[in-house]
VEXVO-51454 format. One record per residue (C-alpha): residue in one letter; x negated, y negated, z negated. Coordinates in Angstrom, 2 decimals. Each point is the difference from the previous one (the first is absolute). Last residue first. Layout:
N
rest: A; px: X; py: Y; pz: Z
...
# end
This chain:
64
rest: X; px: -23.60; py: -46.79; pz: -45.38
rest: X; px: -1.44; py: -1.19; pz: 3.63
rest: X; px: 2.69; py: -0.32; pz: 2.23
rest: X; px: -1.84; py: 1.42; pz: 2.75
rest: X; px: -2.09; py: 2.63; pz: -2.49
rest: X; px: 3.53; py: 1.13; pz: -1.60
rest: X; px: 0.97; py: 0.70; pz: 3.33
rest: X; px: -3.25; py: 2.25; pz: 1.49
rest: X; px: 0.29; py: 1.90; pz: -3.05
rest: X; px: 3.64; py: 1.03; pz: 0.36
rest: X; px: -0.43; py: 0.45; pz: 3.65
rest: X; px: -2.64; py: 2.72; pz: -1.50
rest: X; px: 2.27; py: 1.36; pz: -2.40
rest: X; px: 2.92; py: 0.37; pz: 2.53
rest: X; px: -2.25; py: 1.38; pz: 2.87
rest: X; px: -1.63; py: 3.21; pz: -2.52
rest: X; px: 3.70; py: 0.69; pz: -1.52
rest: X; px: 1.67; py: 0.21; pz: 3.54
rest: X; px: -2.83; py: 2.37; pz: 1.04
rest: X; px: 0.29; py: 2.00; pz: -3.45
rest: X; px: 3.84; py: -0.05; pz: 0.70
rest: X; px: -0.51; py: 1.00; pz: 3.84
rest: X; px: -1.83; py: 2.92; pz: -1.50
rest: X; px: 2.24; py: 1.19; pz: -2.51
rest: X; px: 2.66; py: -0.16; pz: 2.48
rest: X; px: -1.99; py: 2.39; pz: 2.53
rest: X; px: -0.92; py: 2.17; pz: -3.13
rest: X; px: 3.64; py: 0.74; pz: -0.54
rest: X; px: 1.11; py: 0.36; pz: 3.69
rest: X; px: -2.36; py: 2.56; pz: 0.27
rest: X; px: 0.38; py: 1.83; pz: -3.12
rest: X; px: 3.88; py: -0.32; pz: 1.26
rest: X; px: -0.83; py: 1.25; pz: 3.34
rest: X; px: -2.18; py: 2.97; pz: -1.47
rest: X; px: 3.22; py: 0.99; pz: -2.63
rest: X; px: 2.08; py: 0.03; pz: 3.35
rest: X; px: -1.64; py: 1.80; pz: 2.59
rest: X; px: -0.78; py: 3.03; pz: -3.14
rest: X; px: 3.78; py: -0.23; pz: -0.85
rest: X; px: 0.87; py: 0.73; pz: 3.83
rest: X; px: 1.10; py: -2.92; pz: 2.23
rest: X; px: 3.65; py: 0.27; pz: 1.40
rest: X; px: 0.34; py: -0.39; pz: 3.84
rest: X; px: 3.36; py: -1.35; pz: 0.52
rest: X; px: 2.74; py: 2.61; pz: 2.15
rest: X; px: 2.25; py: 0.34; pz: -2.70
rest: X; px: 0.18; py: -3.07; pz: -1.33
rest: X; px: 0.99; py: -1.00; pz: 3.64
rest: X; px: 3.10; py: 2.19; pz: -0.40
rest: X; px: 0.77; py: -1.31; pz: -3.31
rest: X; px: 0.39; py: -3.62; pz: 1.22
rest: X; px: 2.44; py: 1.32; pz: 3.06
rest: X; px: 2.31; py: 1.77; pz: -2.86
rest: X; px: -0.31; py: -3.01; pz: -1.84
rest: X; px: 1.20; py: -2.42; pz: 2.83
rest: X; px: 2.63; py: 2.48; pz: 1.52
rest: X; px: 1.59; py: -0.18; pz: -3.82
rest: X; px: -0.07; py: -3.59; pz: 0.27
rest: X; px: 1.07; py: -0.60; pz: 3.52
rest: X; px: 3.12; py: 2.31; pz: -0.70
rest: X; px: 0.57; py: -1.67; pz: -3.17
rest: X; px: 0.52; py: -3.55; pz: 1.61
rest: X; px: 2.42; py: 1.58; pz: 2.93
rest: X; px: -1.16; py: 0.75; pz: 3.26
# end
């Protein structure tokens, strides 16, 4: 099989299984990204909260 052969038989194969994904509808995917959105904004408050208190505890240990 020659080098074109497998790349043409690899696109046409790729396109097949586009065919046959599930694709989410708008409404799926605007509440997935709120979703996603207030999940990061979360973790950053979290994140936020831990730094500024190992931040405290540190400049009590060394004392300045």
């Amino acid at each position: 099989m020659s080098i074109i052969n497998k790349i043409t038989n690899y696109f046409s194969q790729s396109f097949q299984e586009l065919r046959k994904v599930s694709w989410p509808t708008k409404k799926e995917t605007v509440n997935l990204t709120i979703i996603v959105g207030i999940s990061i904004i979360i973790a950053m408050l979290f994140l936020t909260g831990i730094d500024w208190v190992l931040s405290k505890i540190v400049n009590l240990v060394i004392g300045s």
